[in-house]
C-alpha positions as a printed NumPy array, in Angstrom:
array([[  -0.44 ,  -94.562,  -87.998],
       [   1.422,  -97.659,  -87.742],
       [  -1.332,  -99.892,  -86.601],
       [  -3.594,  -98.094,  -89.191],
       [  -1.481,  -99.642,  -91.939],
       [  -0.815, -102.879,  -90.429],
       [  -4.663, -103.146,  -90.431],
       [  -5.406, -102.434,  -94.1  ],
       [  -2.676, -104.731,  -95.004],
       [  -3.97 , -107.181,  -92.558],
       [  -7.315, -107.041,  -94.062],
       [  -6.239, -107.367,  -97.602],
       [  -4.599, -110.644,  -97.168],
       [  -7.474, -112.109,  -94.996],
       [  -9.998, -111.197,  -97.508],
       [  -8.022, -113.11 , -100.49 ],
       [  -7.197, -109.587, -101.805],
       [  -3.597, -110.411, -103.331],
       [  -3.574, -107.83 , -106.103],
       [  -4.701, -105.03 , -104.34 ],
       [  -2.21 , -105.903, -101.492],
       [   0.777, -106.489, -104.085],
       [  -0.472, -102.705, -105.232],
       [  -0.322, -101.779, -101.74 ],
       [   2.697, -102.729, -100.574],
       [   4.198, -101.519, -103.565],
       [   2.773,  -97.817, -102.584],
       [   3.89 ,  -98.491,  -99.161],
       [   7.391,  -98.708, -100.491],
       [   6.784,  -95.74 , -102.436],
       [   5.641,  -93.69 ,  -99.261],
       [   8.137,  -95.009,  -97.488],
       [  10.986,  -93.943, -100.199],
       [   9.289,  -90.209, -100.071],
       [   9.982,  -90.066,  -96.326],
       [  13.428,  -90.838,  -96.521],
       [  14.027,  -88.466,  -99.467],
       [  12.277,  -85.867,  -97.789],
       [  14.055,  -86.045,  -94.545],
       [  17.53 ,  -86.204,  -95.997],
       [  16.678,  -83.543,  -97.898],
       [  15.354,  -81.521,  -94.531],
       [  18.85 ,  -82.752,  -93.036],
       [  20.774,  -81.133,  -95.692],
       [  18.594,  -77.723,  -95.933],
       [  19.586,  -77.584,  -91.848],
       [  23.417,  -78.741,  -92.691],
       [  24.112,  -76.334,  -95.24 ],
       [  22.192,  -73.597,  -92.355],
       [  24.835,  -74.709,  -90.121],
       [  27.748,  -74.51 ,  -92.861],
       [  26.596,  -70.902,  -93.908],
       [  26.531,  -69.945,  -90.109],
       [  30.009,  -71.376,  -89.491],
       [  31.3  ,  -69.769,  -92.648],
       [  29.526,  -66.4  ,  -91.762],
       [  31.743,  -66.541,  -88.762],
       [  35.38 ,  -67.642,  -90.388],
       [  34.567,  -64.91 ,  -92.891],
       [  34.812,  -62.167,  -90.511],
       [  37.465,  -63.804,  -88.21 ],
       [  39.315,  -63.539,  -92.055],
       [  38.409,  -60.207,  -92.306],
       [  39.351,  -59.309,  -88.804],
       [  42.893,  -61.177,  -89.593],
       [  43.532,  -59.382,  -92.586],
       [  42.398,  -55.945,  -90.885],
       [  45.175,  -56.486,  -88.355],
       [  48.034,  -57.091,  -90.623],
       [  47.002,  -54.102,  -92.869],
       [  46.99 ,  -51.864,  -89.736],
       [  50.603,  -53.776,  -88.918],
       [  51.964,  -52.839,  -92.279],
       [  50.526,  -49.308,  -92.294],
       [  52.868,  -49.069,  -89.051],
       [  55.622,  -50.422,  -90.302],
       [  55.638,  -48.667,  -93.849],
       [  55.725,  -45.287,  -91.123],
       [  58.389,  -46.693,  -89.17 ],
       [  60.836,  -47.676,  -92.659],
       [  59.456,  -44.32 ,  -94.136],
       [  61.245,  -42.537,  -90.896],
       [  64.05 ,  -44.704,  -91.169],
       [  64.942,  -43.659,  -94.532],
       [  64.366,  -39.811,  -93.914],
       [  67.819,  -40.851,  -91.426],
       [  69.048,  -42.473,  -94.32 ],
       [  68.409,  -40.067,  -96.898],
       [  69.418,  -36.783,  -94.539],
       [  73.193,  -38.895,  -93.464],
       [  74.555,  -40.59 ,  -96.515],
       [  75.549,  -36.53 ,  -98.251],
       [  76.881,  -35.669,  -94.696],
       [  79.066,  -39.074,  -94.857],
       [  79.885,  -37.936,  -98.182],
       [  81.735,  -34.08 ,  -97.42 ],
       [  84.158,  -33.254,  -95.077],
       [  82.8  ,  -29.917,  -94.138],
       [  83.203,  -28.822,  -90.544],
       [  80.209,  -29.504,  -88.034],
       [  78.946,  -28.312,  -84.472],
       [  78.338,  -30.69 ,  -82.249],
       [  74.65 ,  -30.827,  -83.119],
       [  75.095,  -31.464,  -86.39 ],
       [  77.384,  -34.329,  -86.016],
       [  74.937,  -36.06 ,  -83.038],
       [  72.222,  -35.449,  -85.717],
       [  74.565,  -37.546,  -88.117],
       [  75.387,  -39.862,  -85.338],
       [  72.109,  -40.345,  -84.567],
       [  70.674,  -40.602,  -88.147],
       [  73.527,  -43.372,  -89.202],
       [  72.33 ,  -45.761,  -86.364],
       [  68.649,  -45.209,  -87.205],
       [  68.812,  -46.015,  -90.87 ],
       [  69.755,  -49.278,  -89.231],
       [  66.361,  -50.048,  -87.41 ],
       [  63.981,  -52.179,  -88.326],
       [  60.735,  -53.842,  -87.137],
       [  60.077,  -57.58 ,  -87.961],
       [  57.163,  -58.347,  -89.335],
       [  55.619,  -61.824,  -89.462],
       [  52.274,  -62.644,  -91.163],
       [  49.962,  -65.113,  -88.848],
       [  46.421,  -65.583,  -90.335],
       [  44.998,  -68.049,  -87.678],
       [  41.65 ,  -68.191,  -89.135],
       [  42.669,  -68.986,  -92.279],
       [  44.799,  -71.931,  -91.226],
       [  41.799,  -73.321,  -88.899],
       [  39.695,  -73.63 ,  -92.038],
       [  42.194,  -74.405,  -94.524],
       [  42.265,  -77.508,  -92.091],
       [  39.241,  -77.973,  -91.515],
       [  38.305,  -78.789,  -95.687],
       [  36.234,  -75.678,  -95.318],
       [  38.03 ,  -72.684,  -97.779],
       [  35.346,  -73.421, -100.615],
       [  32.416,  -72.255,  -97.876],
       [  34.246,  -68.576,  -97.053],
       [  33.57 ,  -67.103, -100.103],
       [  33.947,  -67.149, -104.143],
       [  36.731,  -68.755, -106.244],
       [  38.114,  -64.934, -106.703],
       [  38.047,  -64.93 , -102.858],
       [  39.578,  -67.892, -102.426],
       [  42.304,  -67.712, -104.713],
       [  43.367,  -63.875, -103.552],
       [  43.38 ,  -65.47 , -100.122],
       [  45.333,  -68.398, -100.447],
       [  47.896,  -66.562, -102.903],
       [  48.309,  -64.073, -100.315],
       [  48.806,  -66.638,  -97.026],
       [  50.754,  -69.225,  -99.19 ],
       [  53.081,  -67.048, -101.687],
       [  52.966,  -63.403, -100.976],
       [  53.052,  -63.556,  -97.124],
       [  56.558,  -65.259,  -97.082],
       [  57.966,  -63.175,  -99.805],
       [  56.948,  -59.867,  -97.576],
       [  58.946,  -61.317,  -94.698],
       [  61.977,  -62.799,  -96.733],
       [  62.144,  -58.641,  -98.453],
       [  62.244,  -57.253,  -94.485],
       [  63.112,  -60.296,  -92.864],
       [  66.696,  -60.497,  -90.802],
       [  69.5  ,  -58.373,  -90.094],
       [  70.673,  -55.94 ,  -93.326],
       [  74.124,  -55.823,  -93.553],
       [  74.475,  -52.096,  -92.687],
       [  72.831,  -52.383,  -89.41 ],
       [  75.231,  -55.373,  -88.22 ],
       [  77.902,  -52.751,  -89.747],
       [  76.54 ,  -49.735,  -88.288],
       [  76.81 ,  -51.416,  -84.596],
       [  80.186,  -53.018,  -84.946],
       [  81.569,  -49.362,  -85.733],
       [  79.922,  -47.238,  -83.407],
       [  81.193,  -46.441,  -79.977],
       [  79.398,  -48.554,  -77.524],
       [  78.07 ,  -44.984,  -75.353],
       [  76.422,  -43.612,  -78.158],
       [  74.492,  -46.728,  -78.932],
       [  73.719,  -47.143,  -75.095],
       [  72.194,  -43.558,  -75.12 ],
       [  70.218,  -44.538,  -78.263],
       [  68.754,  -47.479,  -76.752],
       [  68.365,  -46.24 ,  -73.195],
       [  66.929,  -42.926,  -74.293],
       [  63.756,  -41.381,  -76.21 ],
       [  65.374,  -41.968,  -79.607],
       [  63.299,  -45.086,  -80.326],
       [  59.698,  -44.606,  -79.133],
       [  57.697,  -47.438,  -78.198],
       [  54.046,  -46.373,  -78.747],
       [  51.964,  -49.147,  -78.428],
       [  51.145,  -53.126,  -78.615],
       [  50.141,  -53.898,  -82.32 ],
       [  47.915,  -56.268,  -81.095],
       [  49.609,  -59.245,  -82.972],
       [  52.567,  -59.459,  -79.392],
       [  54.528,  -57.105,  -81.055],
       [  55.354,  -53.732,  -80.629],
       [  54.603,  -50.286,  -82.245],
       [  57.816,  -47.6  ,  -82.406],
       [  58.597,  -44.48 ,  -83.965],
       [  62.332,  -43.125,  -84.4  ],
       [  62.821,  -39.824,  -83.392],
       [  65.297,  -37.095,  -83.028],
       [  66.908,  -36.805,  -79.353],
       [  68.548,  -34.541,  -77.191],
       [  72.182,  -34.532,  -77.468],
       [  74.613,  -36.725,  -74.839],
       [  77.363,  -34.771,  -72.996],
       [  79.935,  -37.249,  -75.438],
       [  81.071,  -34.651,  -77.616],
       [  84.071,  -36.567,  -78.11 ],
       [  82.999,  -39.878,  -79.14 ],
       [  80.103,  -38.183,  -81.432],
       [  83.206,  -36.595,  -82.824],
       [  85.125,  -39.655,  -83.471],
       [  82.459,  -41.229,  -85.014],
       [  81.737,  -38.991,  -87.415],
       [  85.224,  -38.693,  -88.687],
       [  85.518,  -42.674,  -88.712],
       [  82.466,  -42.857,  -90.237],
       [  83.063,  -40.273,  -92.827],
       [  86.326,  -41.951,  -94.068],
       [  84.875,  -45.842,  -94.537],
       [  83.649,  -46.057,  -98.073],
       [  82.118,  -49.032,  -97.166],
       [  80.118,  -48.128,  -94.699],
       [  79.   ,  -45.044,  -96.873],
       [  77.968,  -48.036,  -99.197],
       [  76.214,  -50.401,  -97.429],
       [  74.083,  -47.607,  -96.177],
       [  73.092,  -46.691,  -99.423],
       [  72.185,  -50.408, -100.186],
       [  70.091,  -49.773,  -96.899],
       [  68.274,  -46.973,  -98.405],
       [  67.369,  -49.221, -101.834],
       [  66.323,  -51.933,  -99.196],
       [  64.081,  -49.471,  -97.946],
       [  62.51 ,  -48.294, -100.529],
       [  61.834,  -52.033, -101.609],
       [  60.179,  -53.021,  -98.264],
       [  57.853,  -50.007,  -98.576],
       [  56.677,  -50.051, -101.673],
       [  55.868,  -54.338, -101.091],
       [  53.638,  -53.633,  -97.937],
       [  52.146,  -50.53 ,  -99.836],
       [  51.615,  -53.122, -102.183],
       [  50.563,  -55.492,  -99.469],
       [  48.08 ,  -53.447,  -97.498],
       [  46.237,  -53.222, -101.273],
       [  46.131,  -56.468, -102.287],
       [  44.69 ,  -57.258,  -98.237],
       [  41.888,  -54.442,  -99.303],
       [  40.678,  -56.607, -102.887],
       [  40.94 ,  -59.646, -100.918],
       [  38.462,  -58.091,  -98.258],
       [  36.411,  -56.14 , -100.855],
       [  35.805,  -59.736, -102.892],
       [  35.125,  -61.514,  -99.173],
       [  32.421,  -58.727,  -98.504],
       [  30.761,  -59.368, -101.887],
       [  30.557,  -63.405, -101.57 ],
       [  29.011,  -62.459,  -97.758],
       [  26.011,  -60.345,  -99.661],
       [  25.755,  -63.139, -102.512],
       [  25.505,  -65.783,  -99.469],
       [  22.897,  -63.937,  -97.874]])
């Protein structure tokens, strides 16, 4: 094609033909132009192929992300739910000073020292980070999208942890009062269930109800200590407003994570 060209142009100026040539070089140019628009343009159809792939992919690695922590707060709202049943079922028996069996004051025991337990929760989002540094966020999905998923990584995220973050004053309480036995047998028996990995290296419990230690005695003491500090009585009922506050943010949580997925599935169809 090359030597085609060369020829006419070759031609043109040996037969004296300066116009025409002037008009064909200029056409040339033109041609030439044409090609370069055209492939550029092919590169970029094949770019943004490659951009919509990638982003096809980060979308459901997001998705996947956000899947987990829902399933991680659904676990944990359980696990404070069950802690504030304890709660809830201890603070009146704190309250009277009506005679108990042993039973009853183990179950107070018992219920006292699990209002205390918590699970820390932390919010990762790896995919989201990788694209958030790789420029990319605008590719994922639309602005609704985006903004639900960077208000939810940046702002939201952190408050969640600071509301069930660290060590509530009535659990540090709660363990500096109670007699070292009865929180062995708490820790060393069924009374704290571990049921499974939550697939984010943390761990899945459940409190339960257990079988009574032979330490009638110290359940005893404990429940008559515990029944005359006031200020235990009251830090445990900040525990149970604590409680109630961390449940209702990740119910809160787990349904902002469901818009932010429903509004990433929609931008996927638009995409396609």
């Amino acid at each position: 094609m090359i030597k085609f060209f060369r020829k006419i142009r070759q031609n043109l100026i040996s037969g004296g033909k300066t116009g025409k040539y002037l008009k064909y070089a200029v056409g040339e140019i033109i041609l030439v132009v044409i090609g370069i628009l055209i492939a550029l343009q092919l590169n970029n159809v094949n770019e943004n192929r490659k951009t919509m792939a990638q982003a096809k992919i980060w979308r459901a690695d997001i998705i996947e992300d956000l899947r987990s922590t829902q399933r991680s707060l659904e676990w944990r709202i359980d696990y404070y739910k069950q802690a504030l049943v304890f709660a809830e079922t201890t603070l009146p028996a704190l309250m009277t000073q009506e005679p108990l069996t042993a039973d009853q004051g183990w179950h107070i025991v018992l219920g006292a020292f699990q209002a205390g337990q918590i699970m820390p929760f932390r919010v990762s989002g790896p995919t989201y980070r990788e694209v958030q540094a790789a420029g990319a966020l605008y590719s994922i999905g639309s602005q609704d999208a985006m903004t639900g998923l960077a208000n939810y990584y940046e702002v939201t995220a952190n408050d969640v942890e600071v509301i069930s973050g660290g060590s509530p004053p009535y659990r540090d309480m709660i363990r500096e009062k109670m007699p070292w036995a009865l929180q062995h047998y708490i820790w060393s028996s069924d009374c704290q269930r571990q049921m499974y990995n939550d697939g984010d290296g943390g761990f899945v419990f459940t409190l339960e109800y257990c079988e009574k230690p032979d330490l009638d005695e110290e359940i005893e003491n404990a429940v008559i200590r515990f029944r005359s500090d006031i200020d235990l009585q009251d830090k445990l009922r900040g525990r149970m407003s604590q409680l109630t506050i961390v449940i209702a943010s990740f119910q809160r949580n787990v349904e902002s994570i469901e818009n932010i997925i429903t509004n990433l599935n929609k931008s996927q169809t638009t995409n396609q």
